[in-house]
N, C-alpha and C positions, 0 to 999 in steps of 0.2 A: 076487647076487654073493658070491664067497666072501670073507672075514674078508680082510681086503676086502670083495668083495661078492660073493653069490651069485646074481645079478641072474636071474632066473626069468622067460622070458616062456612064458606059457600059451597055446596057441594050440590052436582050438577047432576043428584040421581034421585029416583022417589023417596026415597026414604032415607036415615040418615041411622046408622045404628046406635044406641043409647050404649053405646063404653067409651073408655077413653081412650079406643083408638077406633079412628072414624072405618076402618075398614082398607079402602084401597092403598096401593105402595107403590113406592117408584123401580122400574124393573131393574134397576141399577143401584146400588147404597153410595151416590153417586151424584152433585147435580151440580150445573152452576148458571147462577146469575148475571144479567147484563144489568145495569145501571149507571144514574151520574145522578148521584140526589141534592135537589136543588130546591127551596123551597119557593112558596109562593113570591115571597118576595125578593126571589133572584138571589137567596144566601146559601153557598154550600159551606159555610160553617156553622155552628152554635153559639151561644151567646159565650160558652166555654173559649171558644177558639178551637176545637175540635172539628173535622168536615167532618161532613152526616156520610161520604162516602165509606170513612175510617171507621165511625162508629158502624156501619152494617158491617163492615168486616170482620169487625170483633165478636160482632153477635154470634157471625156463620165460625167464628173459631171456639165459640163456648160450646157448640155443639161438636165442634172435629176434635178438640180436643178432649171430650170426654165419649165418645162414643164411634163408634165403626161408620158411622157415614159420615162422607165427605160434601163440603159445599165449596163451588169455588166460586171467584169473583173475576167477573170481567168486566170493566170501569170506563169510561170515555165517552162513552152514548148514554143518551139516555131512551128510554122506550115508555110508552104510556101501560100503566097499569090497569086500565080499562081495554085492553084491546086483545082479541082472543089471538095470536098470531104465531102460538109455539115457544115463545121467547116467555124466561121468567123474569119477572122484573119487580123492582119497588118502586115508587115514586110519591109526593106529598102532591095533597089534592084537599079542594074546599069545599068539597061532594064526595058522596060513593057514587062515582062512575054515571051521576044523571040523577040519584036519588039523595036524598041528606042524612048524614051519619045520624043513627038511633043517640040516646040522651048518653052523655057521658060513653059515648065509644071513643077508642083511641085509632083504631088504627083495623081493617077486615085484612083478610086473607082469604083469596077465592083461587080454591084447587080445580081442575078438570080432569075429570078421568074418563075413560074408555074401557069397559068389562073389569072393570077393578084395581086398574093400573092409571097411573098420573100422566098428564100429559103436559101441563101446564101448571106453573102457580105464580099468583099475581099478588103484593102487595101494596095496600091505599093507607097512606099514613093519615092521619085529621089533621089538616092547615089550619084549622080554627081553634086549635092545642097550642099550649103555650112548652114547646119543647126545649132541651137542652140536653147536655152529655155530661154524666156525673157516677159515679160511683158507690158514694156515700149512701148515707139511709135517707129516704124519701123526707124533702123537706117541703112543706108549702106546698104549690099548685102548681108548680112546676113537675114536667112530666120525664123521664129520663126515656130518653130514646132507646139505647144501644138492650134496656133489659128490653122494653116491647119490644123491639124487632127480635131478640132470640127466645120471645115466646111467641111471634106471628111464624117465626121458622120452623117452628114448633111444630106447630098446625100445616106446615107446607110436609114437614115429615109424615103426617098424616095423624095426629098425636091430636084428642078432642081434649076439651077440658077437664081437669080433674080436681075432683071435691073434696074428696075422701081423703089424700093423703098431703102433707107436705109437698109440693110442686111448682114449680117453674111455669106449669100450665096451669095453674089453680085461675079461675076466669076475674082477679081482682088485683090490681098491681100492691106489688109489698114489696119490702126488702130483698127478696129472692133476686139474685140478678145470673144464676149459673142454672144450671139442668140439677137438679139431684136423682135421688138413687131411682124414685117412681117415675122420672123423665127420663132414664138412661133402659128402664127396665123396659119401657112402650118401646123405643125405639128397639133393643135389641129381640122385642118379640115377633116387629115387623121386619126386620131384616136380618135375621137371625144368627146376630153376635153380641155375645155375652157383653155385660157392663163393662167398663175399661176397672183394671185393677188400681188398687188406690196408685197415687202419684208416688215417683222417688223422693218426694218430700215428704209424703208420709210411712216413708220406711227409714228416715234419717233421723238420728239424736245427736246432741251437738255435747260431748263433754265438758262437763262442768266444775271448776276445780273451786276448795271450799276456802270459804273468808274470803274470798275474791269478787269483788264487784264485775260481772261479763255486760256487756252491752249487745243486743239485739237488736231485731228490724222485726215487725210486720210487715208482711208484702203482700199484693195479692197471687204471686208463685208461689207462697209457704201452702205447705199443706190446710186444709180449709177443716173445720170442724167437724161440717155432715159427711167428709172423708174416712175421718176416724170411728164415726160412730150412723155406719152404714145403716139405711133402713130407717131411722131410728132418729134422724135431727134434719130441719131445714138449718141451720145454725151456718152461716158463709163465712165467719170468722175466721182469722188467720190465726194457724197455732204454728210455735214452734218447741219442738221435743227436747230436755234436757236430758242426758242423766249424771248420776253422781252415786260413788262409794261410799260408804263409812265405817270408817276403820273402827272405831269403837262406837259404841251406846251411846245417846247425853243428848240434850236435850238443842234441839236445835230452832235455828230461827231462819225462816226464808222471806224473801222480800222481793216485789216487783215493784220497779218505782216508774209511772211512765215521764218521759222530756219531752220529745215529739209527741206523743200520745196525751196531754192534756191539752181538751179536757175530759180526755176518753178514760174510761174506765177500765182500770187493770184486773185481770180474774187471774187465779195461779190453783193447778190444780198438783198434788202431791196422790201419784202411785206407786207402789209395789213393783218387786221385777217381773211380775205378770201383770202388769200393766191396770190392777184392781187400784179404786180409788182408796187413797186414806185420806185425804182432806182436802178440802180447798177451801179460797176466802175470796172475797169479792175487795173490801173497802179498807181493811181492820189498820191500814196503814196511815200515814200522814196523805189527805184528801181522800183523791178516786186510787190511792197505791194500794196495794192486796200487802200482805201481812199476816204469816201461819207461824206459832209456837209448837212444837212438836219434840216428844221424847219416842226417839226411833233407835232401832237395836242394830247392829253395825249390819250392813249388804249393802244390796245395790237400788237406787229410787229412780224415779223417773219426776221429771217436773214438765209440767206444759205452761206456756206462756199463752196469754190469750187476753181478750177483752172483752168484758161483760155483756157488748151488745152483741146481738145476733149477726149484725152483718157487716161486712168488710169495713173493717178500718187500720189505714197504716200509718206506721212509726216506730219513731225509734223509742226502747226501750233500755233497762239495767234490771238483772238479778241476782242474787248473791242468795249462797246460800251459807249461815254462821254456824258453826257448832263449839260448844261449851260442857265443859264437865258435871254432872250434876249429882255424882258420889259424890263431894266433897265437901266439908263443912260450909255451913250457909251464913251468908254475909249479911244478912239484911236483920233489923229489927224494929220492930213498932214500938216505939215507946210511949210513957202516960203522953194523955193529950194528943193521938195521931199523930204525932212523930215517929219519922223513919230515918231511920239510920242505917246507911249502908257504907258497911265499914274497907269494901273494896270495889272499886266498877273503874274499866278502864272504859277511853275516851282517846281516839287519837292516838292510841298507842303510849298514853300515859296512864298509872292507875292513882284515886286519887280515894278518897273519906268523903261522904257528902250526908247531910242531912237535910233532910226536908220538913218543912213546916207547912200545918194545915192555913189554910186560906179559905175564908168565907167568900164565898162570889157573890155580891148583893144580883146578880142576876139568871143566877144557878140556884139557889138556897138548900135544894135537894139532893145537888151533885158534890161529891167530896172532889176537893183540887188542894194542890201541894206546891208550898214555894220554895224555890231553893234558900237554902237556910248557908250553915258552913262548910268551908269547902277547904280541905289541908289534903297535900300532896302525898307522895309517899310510902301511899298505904301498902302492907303487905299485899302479898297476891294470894287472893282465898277468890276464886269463885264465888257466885251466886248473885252479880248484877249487872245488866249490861246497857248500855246507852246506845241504842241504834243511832249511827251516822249518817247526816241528810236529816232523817226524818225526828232527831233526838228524845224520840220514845224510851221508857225504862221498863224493860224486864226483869222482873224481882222474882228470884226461884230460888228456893221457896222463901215464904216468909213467916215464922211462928207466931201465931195467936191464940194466945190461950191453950197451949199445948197442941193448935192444930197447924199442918203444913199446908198452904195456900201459897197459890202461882198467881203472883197480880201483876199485870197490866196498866203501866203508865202514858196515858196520851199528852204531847206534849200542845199544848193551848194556847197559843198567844193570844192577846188581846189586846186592841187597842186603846184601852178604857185604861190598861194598866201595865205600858209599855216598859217601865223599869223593871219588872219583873217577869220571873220565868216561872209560869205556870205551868203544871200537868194536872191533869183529871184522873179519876177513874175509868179504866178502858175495861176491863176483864178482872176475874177474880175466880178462879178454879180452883177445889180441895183434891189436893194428893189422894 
């Protein structure tokens, strides 16, 4: 594989056929390996503290678990990976076998077959690679073991490089650390059994009750993104599936805030009970939190939790989903001078009169921002504002200007330039 990886399969016939799959197969969906991986310098662990043994096991289980062949592992010995002897083996080397690994290779894979069936396969990891065991997205020049070796296994399945689609085999290390769909579809064309159907976590919804803050996890068990949208995404991200009823219409507010998760990025997607998208947000929240306003007519929705990078990241999270009246007369009003006055918004479970005043930011000049002004207890219960908890965002629905009904959006701002006060900004600003 190139830097990335230069992933090398050897193949011991005249010719080498140009698809992505080299041609010959194992006459078994079936194999297992002997090994004890140790590196040059006598370490079978990682700078992780992970053994290099554990990480090849995981590799040979991203393949059993997503697809009809089996790889097993047999551990204690080790075997030279240059040595044709019938034994399949891996092992770290400072050479390919007497020759010097091409620029930027990581790691070959030399198959042997006989009239088109395998006989042998050998893997040469590069000692002169600065390796480790990691998970996360590719950081630096550090190289992560456990995906090369389940793309040099790849190659032992008989699986050539692939250009063309999203892949596990694509001949350049990336975020990709699992098989996806054009990885599972080569194998099941040489051994001929279908893709594995998506996971039990991708047939699970976790029910969602409203006004209620739920707390989640990312894991790398939860169902994975390129799961849900077969064919069609490398995307390794962990989702997991909400859903929720709504008894009546009105306008509602969902929110994904990550704790564990920063300073990962929160993504939240909002579908229909056929699972068709109606929105999502990436950021719209307080930092990397996601944050959707929506007027939805009472059934059933589905929500996915997710994070905005493509590949695996875990933690814990919180989502809530709010809902509010929005027949109901409106509380909010602009007065002369960009004053707002909203004459009901609860907080805590208290509702309270609050008005805001405009604020020049000598380092905004462009941006409208609002300080809080007065604040009296009290106030009747009229809908139409709400102060997101945590993130103390204001939802103003609606607000009349000039005879027109606008949905704005307050971001709450701190700053430390002007620590006694409570600043929000203008966040959004939508006509009914």
């Amino acid at each position: 594989m190139n830097r990335g990886w230069l992933s090398i399969l050897l193949m011991f016939s005249a010719t080498a056929p140009a698809f992505e799959l080299m041609g010959p197969r194992w006459p078994e969906a079936e194999l297992t390996f002997q090994f004890d991986l140790v590196n040059i310098r006598g370490q079978s662990r990682a700078a992780s503290g992970q053994r290099w043994n554990d990480a090849f096991i995981e590799a040979m289980m991203r393949w059993n678990r997503a697809s009809a062949f089996t790889f097993n592992a047999a551990t204690g010995r080790g075997f030279d990976p240059c040595r044709r002897d019938d034994i399949n083996t891996a092992g770290f080397r400072r050479d390919d076998c007497g020759f010097g690994f091409g620029r930027n290779t990581l790691a070959i894979t030399s198959n042997v077959f006989i009239r088109n069936v395998y006989q042998e396969s050998d893997i040469v990891f590069n000692d002169n690679e600065p390796w480790d065991v990691f998970d996360s997205r590719l950081s630096g020049e550090v190289v992560d073991f456990t995906r090369v070796a389940a793309h040099e296994l790849g190659h032992t399945l008989g699986l050539d490089h692939e250009t063309r689609r999203p892949a596990l085999m694509q001949p350049i290390v990336s975020n990709t650390t699992l098989p996806l769909a054009d990885d599972l579809n080569g194998v099941a064309a040489l051994y001929g059994a279908a893709p594995q159907p998506q996971s039990d976590s991708c047939q699970q919804s976790i029910e969602l009750a409203l006004n209620v803050w739920q707390t989640g996890r990312l894991e790398a068990e939860d169902c994975r993104r390129f799961d849900l949208d077969i064919g069609q995404s490398q995307d390794e991200s962990a989702v997991d599936q909400y859903r929720f009823t709504l008894p009546t219409g009105g306008r509602v507010v969902i929110q994904m805030q990550g704790l564990a998760l920063e300073p990962l990025d929160a993504f939240l997607e909002l579908r229909d009970d056929a699972r068709q998208v109606l929105s999502s947000d990436d950021d719209s929240g307080a930092g990397l939190d996601a944050m959707m306003v929506a007027d939805l007519a009472a059934g059933d929705y589905f929500l996915w939790a997710n994070t905005a990078l493509a590949s695996l990241e875990t933690g814990e999270y919180r989502v809530q989903v709010a809902i509010g009246g929005i027949d109901q007369a409106a509380s909010v009003r602009l007065l002369p001078g960009n004053e707002v006055q909203i004459d009901s918004v609860e907080f805590s479970g208290q509702r309270y009169s609050v008005r805001l005043h405009p604020f020049n930011h000598p380092d905004f000049p462009d941006t409208l921002f609002w300080t809080l002004g007065e604040v009296r207890g009290g106030a009747p219960v009229v809908p139409g504002a709400t102060v997101l908890p945590e993130s103390n965002h204001i939802i103003l629905h609606p607000v009349d200007v000039n005879g027109q009904l606008i949905d704005v959006g307050l971001r709450w701002s701190p700053d430390a330039n002007f620590p006694e006060l409570w600043l929000w900004r203008l966040n959004s600003a939508e006509f009914r």
